[in-house]
N, C-alpha and C positions, 0 to 999 in steps of 0.2 A: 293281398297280392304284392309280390317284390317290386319296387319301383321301375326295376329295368323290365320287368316281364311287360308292367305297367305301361312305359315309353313304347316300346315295342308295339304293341296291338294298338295304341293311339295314332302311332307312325303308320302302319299299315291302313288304318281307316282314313287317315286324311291322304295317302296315298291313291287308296280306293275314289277318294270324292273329288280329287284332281282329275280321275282319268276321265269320269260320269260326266264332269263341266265342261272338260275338252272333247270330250266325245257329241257334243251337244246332245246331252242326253237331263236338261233342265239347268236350273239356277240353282246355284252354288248353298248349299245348306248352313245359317245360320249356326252361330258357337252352342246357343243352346241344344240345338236339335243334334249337334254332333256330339257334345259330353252326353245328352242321352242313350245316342246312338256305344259310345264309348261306353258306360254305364252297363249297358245289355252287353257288350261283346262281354266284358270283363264278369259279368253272372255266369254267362255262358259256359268260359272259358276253365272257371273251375276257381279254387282259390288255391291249388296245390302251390306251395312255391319252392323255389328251387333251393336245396339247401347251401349253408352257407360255407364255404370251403377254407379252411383252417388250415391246410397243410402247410409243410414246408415248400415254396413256392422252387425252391429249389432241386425235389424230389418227382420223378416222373411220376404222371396220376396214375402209371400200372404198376408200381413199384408191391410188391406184398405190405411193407410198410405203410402206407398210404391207405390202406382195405380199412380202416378203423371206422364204426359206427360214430356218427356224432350222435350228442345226446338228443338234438333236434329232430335229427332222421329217425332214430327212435322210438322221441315222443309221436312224432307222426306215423308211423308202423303201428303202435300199440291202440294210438286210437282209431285206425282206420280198420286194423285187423278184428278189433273189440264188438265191428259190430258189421250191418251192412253196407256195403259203398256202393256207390253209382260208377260200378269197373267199366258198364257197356250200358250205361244209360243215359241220354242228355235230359236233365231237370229240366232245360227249355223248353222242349216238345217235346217231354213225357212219351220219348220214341226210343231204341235204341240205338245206342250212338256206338263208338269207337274207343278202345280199351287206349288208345295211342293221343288221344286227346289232350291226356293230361299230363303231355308231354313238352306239349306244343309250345315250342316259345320258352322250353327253360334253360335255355341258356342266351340270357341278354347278350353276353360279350361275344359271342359269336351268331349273328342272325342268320337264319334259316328261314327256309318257307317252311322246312318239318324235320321230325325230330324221331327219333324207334331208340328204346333202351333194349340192350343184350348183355349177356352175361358177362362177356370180355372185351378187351383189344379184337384177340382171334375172332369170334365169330362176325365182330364188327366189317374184318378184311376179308372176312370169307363172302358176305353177304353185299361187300361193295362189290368188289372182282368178281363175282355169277351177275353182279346187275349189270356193271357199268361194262366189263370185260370178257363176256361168256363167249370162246372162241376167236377171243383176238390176243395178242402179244402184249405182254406187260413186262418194260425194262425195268430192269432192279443192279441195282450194284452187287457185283460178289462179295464185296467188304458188309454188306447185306445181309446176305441171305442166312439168316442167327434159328438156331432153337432157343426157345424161351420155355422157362416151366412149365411141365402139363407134357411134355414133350410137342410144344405144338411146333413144329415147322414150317418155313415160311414154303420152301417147294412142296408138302402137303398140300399146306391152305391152297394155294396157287390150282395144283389139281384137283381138286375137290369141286374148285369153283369152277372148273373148266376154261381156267383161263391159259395160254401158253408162255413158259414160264421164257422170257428171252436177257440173258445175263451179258453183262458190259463191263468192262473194266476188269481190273483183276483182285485178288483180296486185298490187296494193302493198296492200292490207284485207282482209282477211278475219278476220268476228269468230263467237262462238263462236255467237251467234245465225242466222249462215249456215249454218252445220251442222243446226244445231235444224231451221231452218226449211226445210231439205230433203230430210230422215228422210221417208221415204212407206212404207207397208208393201213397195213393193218395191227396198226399200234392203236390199244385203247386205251392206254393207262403207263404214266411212269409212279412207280411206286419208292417211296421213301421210307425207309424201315429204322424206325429206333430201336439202336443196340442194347438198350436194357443196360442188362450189367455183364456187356459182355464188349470188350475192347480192344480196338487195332491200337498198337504205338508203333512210336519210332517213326519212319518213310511214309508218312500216311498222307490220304485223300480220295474218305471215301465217300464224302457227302454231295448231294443233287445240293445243297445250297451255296 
């Protein structure tokens, strides 16, 4: 298990064992009984680990370029496909568990309570915006709103999800007072669209940051 995946779920159980002792819910569990305790989470939890990211740190991670197999991911592919896996089983309780499990927690540098792999950027915002935004107004910059390969569109995505598409600024301005000024109570979401490889110059300001 990666060291950060590692830190991670140890941070989370003595998180846990804080609340139990303030909750007066008993006396504070002893170092041993906790690295055991830490011991089982980490059986549990799988030994998938995250692979290790080699790119140019200066290339967006949805770039086409960036798609390359490492030979890790790979190795790992060929021996899990080789034979049977535990996709919906937990080895703990010899029960059926959760195909999203062995997700959980892979990415140290960004903490999460949870984690779902999909196949894109796009279905990733389609699948925020139906959860977080189904029926409410999501601002976006005009200097935004891009197609990206696949012809995916962000006013598509937007519809799909049922979210209502609400535009600020203009294509080449948008300032942070367009945002402000179009928060209404039924705003669920301001959204920030990476241009890819597609660019405003010259009189420009189109970013929420």
């Amino acid at each position: 298990m990666p060291r950060g995946r590692l830190t991670a779920l140890v941070r989370e159980l003595l998180a846990a064992e804080r609340r139990r002792v303030l909750d007066g819910r008993g006396a504070p569990a002893g170092a041993d009984a906790l690295a055991a305790r830490a011991i089982e989470r980490a059986q549990r939890a799988g030994s998938s680990p995250s692979v290790r990211d080699q790119r140019d740190r200066r290339r967006p991670p949805h770039e086409p370029g960036a798609r390359a197999h490492e030979p890790l991911a790979l190795e790992r592919l060929t021996a899990v496909g080789a034979a049977y896996a535990n996709l919906e089983l937990d080895l703990a309780t010899k029960e059926r568990g959760s195909r999203y499990s062995h997700v959980e927690g892979c990415s140290p540098a960004s903490p999460r309570e949870d984690a779902l792999v999909v196949n894109n950027n796009a279905a990733a915002v389609l699948l925020a915006l139906e959860t977080l935004a189904h029926g409410r107004e999501v601002v976006v910059s005009r200097g935004e709103l891009i197609e990206i390969g696949g012809e995916f569109r962000i006013p598509d995505i937007m519809l799909r999800s049922g979210a209502v598409l609400r535009e600020v600024g203009t294509t080449n301005r948008t300032h942070l007072r367009d945002y402000a000024e179009a928060i209404t109570p039924n705003t669920g979401l301001l959204l920030k669209v990476h241009t890819s490889n597609y660019r405003v110059v010259g009189f420009t300001r189109t970013s929420l940051a």
